[in-house]
N, C-alpha and C positions, 0 to 999 in steps of 0.2 A: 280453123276450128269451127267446130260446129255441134247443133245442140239436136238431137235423135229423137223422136216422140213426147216432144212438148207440150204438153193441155192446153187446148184453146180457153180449160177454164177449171177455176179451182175455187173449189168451196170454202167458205172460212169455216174454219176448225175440224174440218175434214184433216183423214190420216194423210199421208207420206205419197205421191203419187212419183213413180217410177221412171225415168227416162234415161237419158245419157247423152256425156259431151265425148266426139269424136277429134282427137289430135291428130294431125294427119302430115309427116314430111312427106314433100312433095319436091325435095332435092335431091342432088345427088349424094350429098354430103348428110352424116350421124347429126343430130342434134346432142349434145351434149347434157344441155338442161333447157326444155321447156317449161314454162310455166305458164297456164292460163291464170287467166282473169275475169273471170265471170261477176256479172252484175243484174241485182235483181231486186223491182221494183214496184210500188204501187203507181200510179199513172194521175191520182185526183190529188184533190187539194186535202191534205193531211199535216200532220206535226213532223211525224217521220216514215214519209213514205218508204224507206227501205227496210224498216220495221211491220211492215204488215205483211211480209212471207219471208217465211226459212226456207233454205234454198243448202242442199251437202252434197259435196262430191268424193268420190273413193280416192284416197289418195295410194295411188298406186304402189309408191314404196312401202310405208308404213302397214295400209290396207283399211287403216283407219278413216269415219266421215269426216271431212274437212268443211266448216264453211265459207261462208264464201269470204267475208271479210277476214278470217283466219289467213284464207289464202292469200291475201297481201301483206302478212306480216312474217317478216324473214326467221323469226324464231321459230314460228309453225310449220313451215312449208319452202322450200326453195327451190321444186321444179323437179324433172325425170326426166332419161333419158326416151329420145327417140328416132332409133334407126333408120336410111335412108330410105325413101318408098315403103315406109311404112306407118302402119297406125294404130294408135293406141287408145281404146277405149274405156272410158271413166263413169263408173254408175253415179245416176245423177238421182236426188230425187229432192223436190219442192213440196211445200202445203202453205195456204194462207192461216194467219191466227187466227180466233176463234172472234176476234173484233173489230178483223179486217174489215174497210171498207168496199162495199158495194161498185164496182166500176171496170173503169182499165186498166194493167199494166204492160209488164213488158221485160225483155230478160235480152243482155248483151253480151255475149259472149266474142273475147279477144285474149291475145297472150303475148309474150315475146317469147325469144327462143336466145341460145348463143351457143357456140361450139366451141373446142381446143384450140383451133387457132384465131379465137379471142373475136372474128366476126359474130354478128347477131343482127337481130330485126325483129319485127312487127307481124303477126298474125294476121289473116281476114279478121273484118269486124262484119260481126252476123247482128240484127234484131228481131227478136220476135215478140208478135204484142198475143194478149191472152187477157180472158175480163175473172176479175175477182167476181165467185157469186155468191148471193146471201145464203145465209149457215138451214141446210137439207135441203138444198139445191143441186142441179144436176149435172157432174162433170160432164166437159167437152171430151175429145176424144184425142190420140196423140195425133203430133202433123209428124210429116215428115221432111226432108233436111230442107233450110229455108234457103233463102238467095241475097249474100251479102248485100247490106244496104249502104254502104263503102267498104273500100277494101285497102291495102296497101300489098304490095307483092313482097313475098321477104327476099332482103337481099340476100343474094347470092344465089335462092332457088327457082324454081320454074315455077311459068305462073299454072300450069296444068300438071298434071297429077292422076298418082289413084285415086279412086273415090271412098272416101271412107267408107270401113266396114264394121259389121257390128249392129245388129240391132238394140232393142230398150223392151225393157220388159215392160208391157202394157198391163193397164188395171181396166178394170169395165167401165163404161159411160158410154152415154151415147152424146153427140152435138159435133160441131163445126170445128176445123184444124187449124192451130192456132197460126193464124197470118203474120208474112215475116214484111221486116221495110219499117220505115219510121211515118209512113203516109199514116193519115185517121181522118174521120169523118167527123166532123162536128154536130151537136143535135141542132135541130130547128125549134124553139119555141114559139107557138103560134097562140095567141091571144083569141079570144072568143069571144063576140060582145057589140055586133056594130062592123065594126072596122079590124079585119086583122094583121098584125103586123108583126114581120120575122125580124129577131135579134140575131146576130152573132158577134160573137166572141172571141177574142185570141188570150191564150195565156203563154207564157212563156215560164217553164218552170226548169230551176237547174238545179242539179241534187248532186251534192258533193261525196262522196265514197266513203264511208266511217271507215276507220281502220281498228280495228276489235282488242281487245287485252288481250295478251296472250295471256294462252293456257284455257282457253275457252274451249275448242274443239276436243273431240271422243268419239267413242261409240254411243253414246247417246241419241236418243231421236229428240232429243229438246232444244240444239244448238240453234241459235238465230243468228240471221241477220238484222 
């Protein structure tokens, strides 16, 4: 799996910016039912960082936008088929709230899969990071496909494949593409005064995955995560 013209950077309270996830077997065998798992996230220190961007994807049966934490709840959503050496593309689209903080985030996209004779597994896990900007700021532009930052092979398929096809409808901006990996830079704060001296920092922050009410997801452009 994989995510197609991602914004290196999104404005809070800015519209709907367009991309898409690419499901891709890469066996020889049908899939029966995949289902992605996409997650998406603010990256600073907040109350609920997966509350500061809505993030929907097309659900291909239905055709209806799905969110993202909808998609973990088996009332809403249980997965689609896909054929072998083939792929199945999903319109994606993301925007930060209008109270988003100012910084970094980042967006993971993984799934499982299982077939008729009751085998399954594990997707690529992709990450790609992208900075929240402050509100009439100027979007990044989209990237294109990133380079798993681990992976697991699914069982029973090849680890190579077609390449997924399918582009993502682009909105205008101009800026940098959004970089994939779980690597970041930390800042340097330097002190002015005499003597200068560099701080650094580590945080370690782990964000647990809400799982949403059902019956939240529609046509709506208001659904969140």
């Amino acid at each position: 799996m994989a995510i197609k013209g991602l914004r290196s950077g999104f404005v809070a309270g800015a519209g709907w910016s367009n991309s898409s996830i690419t499901v891709t077997n890469t066996s020889d065998k049908a899939m029966e039912k995949v289902r992605p798992q996409p997650y998406i996230s603010c990256a600073e220190i907040v109350d609920r960082p997966y509350e500061e961007l809505e993030a929907q994807f097309r659900n291909p049966v239905t055709g209806r936008w799905l969110s993202f934490e909808d998609a973990t709840v088996d009332s809403e959503f249980t997965g689609f088929p896909v054929a072998a050496h083939s792929t199945v593309t999903l319109p994606l689209r993301v925007r930060a709230i209008n109270s988003a903080k100012p910084g970094a985030g980042y967006a993971i996209v993984e799934g499982m899969f299982s077939r008729q004779d009751s085998s399954c597994g594990l997707s690529h896990h992709e990450r790609y990071d992208f900075k929240i900007l402050p509100a009439r700021g100027k979007p990044g532009k989209p990237s294109g496909p990133g380079k798993p930052s681990e992976s697991a092979e699914p069982a029973g398929g090849a680890a190579d494949g077609p390449r997924p096809q399918g582009g993502a409808e682009e909105t205008s901006g101009a800026g940098q593409l959004a970089a994939t990996g779980s690597s970041s830079a930390l800042p340097t704060i330097a002190l002015v005064g005499g003597v200068a001296m560099a701080v650094g920092a580590g945080a370690i922050i782990s964000v647990r995955r809400r799982r949403a009410p059902a019956g939240s997801s529609g046509d709506g452009a208001g659904a969140a995560t």
